[in-house]
N, C-alpha and C positions, 0 to 999 in steps of 0.2 A: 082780147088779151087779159092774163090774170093780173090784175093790180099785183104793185110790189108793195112787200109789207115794211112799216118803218123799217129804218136800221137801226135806233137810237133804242136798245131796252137797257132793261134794269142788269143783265150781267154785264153787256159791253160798258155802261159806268161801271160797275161794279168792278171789276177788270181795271178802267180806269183810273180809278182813285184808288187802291192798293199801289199805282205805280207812283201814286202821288205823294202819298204817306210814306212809303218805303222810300222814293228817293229824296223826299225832304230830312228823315232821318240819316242816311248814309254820308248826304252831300256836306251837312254838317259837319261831320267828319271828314270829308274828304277836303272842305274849304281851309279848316285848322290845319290838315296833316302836314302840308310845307312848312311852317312855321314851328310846328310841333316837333317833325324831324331835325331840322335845321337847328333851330332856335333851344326847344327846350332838351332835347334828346343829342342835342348837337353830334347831328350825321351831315351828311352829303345831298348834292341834287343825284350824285351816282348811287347811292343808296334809296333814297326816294323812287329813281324810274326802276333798278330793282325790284323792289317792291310792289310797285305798280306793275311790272311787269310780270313777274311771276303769278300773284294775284290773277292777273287777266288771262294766264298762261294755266292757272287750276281751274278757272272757271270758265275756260273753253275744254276743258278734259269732264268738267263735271258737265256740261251739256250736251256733249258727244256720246256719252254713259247713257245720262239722263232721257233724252231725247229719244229711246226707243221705246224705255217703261213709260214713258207718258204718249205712247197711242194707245193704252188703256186707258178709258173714258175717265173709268174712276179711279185710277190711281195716279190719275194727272192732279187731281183732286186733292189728294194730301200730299204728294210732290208741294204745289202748290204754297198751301196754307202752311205747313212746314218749314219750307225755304224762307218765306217772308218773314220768321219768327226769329227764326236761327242768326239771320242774317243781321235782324236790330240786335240781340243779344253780341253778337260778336263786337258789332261796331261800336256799342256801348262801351265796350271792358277795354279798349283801348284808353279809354284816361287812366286806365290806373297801370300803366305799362311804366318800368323802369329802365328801359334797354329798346336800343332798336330790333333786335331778332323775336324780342314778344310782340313789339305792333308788326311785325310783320308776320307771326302767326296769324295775329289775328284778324290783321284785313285778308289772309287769306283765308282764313275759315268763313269770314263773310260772303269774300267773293266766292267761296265754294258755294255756299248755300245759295249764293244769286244765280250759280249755272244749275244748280239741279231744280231750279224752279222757273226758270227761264222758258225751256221749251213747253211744260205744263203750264206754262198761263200762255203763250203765242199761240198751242194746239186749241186751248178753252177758247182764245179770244174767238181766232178762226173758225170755232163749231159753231159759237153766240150768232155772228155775222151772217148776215146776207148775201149773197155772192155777187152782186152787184157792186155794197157795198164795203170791200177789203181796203181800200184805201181809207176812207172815212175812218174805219171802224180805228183800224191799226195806228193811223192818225192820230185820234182823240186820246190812246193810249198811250202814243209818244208824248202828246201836247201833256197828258198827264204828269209823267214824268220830267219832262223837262219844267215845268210848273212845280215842281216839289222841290228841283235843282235850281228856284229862283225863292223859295220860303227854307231852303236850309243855307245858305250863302247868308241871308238876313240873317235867320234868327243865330246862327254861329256868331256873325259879327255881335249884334247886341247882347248874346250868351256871354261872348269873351271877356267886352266891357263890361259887363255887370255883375258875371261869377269868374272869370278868369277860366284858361284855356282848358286845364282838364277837367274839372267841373261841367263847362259845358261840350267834352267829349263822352261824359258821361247820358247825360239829356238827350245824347244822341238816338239811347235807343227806345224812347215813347213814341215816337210816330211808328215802330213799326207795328207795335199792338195795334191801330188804326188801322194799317197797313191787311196785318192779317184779319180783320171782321171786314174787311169791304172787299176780300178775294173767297169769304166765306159767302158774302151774298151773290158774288158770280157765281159761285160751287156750285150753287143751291139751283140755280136757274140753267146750269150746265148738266146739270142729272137729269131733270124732268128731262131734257131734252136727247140725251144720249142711249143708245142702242145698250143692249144684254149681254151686246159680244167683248169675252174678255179675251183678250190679245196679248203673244207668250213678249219673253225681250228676243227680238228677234233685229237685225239691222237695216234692212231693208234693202242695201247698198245696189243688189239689180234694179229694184222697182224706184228708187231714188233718179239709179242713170237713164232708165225709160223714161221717168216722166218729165225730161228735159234739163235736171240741175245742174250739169257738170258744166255749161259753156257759162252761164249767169255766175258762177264762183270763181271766175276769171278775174275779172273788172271789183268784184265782192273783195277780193284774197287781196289785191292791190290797195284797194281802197283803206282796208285795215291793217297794212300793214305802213301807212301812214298815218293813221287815226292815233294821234298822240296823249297820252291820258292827261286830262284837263289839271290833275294838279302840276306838270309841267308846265301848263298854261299858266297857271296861277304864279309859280314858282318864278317866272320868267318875268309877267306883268310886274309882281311885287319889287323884282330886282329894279325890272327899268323906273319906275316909279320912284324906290328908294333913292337911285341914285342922279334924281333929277332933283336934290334936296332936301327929299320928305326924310320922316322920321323912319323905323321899321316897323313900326306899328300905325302910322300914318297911311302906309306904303301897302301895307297887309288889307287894315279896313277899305283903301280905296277898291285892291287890287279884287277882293270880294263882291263890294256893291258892281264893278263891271262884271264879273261873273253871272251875276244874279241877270246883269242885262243882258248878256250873251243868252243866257237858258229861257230867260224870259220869251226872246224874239224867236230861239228854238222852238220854242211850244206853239210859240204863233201860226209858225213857216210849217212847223211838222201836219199842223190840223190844217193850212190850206194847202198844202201840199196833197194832203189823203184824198181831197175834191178832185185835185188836178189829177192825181190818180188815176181815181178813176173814170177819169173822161179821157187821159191820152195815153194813161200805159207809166210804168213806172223807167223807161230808159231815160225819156227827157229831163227829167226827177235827180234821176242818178248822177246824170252827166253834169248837171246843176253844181247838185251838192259837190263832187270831187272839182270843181273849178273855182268855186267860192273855197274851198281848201286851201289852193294852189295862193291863191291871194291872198288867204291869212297868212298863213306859214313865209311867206314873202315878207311880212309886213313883222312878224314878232322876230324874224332873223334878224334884219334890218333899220327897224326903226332906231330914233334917237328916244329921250327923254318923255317927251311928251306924250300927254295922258289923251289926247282926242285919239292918236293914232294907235295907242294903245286900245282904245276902246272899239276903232274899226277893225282893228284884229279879230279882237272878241266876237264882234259882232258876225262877221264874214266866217268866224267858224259856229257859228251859232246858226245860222240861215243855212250852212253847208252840213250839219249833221241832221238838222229837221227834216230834209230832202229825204240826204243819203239812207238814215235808217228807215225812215217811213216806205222808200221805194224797195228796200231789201224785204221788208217785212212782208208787202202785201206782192211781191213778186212771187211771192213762197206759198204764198195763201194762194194765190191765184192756180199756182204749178200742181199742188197737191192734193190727191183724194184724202177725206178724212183717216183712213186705215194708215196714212205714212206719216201723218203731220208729225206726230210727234219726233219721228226722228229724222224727218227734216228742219224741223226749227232745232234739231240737234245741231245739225251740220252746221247748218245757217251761223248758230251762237257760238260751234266751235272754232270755224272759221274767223270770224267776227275778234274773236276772246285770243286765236291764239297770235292773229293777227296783228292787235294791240298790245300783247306783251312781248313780241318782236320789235312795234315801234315803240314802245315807252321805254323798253330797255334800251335799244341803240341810240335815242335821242338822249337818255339818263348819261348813256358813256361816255359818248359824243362831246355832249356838252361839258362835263367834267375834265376829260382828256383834252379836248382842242377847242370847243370853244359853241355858247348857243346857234351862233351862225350857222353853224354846219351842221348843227343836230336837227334843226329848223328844216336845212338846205334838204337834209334827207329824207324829212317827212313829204317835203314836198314832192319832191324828183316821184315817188311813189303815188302822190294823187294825181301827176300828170300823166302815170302810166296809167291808172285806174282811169283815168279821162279815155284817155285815147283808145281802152281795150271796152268803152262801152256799148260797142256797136255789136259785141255778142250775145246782147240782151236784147238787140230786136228780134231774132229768133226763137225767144222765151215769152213773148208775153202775153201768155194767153189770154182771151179774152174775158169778160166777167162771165161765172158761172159755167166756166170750162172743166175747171177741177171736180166739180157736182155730178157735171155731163156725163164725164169721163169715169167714174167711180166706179160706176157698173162692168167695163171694160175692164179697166186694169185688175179686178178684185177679181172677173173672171177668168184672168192671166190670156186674154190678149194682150199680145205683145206687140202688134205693129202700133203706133202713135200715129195721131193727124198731122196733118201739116199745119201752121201757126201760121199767124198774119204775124207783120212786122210790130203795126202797133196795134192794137183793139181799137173797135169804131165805139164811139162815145155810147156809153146804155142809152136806149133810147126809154120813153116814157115817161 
């Protein structure tokens, strides 16, 4: 048998710490934004999930675009390194906003630039990867990211105390220059390795439905259509918090340091999660993450005052989003010949994007019009449906190094597909 080569090189870091840099820059901003709308801009939480929603609702339209032109090897390439720039710049320019309708240009010009570069780093990470190793890889990438959404919750808080709030929404956007030279040394290690064939924008949408994606976006669609955007999270913490005595800035700096520990255990959960992976198949994974949901959402509807129960909220959706997106990820990797990735990691983020500004919007409404309880009650009701439609994804999960196998075949428009095992037997070797 031919030995398997590490999985750990220098693009899939490289891939990695771009997710880290970029979202310790954004999350900065995203940790102030509640208090900023609220407080200094004096809007709404219905204004805020707006915003968040719309946002999330451009940058499922910009990866559904995006995601065909990035099955071109190398125009995934500057997709890439482009998006990550674009996207500090925007978040930056948000401290010097005087109105709510310019921060909400401008996180959406951010989030636009995070959907067109979205699928050009998913296709990159997945060419980097080993086919054995998609869970791992996709992993390290999440664990990336959510590590950057535990260094921009700090450095905000201690930005805020020390230059005050739009000052350090300005700060926001250095890490993403970092962001963009460590997606420049993936490039780099992405070329040597990528074929001559330049590939037209084409959608792919027959060769998408062949190669198994439509049942797996069942339980997907669900699950993001309760994935509530975190600064309601915050929003909500800070309230229960303040009104258990604290100050509003009291209330705020707490409501941030549990954030940081929410994203924190996320990173943890999402890198062992990538192992369990790839040894059981990404259903179990999934079914996981949308049930640890169900019990945050329970707990931040419900709770009283106190700060422990606030923090097991946090937590429960912190260990439920490490799962949930790692097992979406490398379910995709798994599914896909290289010639579609790209606009399959379209779908995937459009899905995923428009998903979330369905729930941040109706939870924003929600909450405003009748009350957090029920905006809460909705996201939930939504992950139990995503719970219970997970059993469509035992029919998708193909095994390690199927996508690879299978290349040849579908590139040569055979059409009949094989048959799948429910779950993959563990790589052996």
């Amino acid at each position: 048998m031919t030995p398997r080569r590490g999985w750990l090189s220098r693009g899939i870091a490289g891939v990695s710490l771009a997710s880290f840099f970029s979202d310790a820059g954004h999350e900065i901003t995203t940790s102030i934004l509640p208090t900023f709308v609220t407080v200094t801009l004096r809007s709404t939480a219905g204004a805020l999930g707006v915003i968040e929603g719309i946002s999330d609702a451009l940058t499922g339209l910009a990866k559904l675009l995006a995601g065909p032109l990035a099955n071109d090897e190398r125009r995934r390439v500057r997709m890439a390194s482009g998006g990550y720039l674009i996207t500090a710049a925007a978040t930056g320019a948000i401290g010097a906003v005087a109105a709510i309708w310019q921060a909400g240009i401008l996180r959406a010009l951010a989030w636009l630039a995070r959907g067109v570069r979205s699928p050009a780093r998913d296709a990159m990470l997945a060419s980097l990867s080993p086919a054995h190793a998609y869970g791992r890889a996709f992993g390290l990438e999440r664990a990336g990211d959510n590590l950057g959404a535990v260094a921009g919750p700090l450095l905000a808080s201690g930005l805020v105390a020390w230059l005050g709030i739009r000052p350090a929404l300005y700060l926001a956007a250095v890490p993403g220059a970092f962001a963009a030279m460590a997606i420049a040394v993936a490039a780099r290690e992405a070329r040597r390795q990528s074929d001559s064939v330049r590939r037209r924008f084409e959608l792919h949408l027959r060769g998408l439905r062949e190669a198994g994606l439509v049942r797996p976006l069942v339980p997907i669609a669900a699950f993001e259509l309760g994935n509530v955007a975190t600064t309601l999270l915050i929003l909500r913490a800070s309230g229960l918090l303040h009104a258990g005595g604290r100050s509003v800035s009291a209330a705020t700096s707490l409501a941030l340091l549990i954030y940081a520990g929410h994203n924190l255990l996320a990173s943890l959960v999402a890198y062992a999660g990538g192992h369990w992976i790839d040894r059981a198949g990404p259903r179990l994974a999934f079914a996981m993450g949308a049930a640890l949901y169900v019990a945050s959402y329970a707990l931040f509807a419900a709770i009283s005052h106190g700060w422990a129960l606030v923090v097991l909220a946090f937590l429960l959706a912190g260990s439920g989003i490490g799962l949930a997106e790692t097992a979406e990820s490398a379910l995709f990797a798994r599914q896909l010949p290289e010639r579609l990735r790209g606009s399959g990691f379209g779908v995937l983020g459009g899905v995923q994007s428009l998903g979330d500004f369905g729930s941040s919007a109706a939870v924003g409404l929600l909450w405003s019009a009748v009350s957090p309880l029920v905006g809460f009650a909705y996201a939930a009701v939504w992950m139990a449906i995503a719970l219970g439609a997970t059993g469509t994804l035992s029919a998708t999960s193909a095994p390690p190094g199927f996508a690879a196998q299978s290349r040849g075949r579908i590139e040569a428009g055979d059409e009949a597909r094989p048959g799948l095992p429910a779950d993959p037997e563990p790589p052996g070797g």
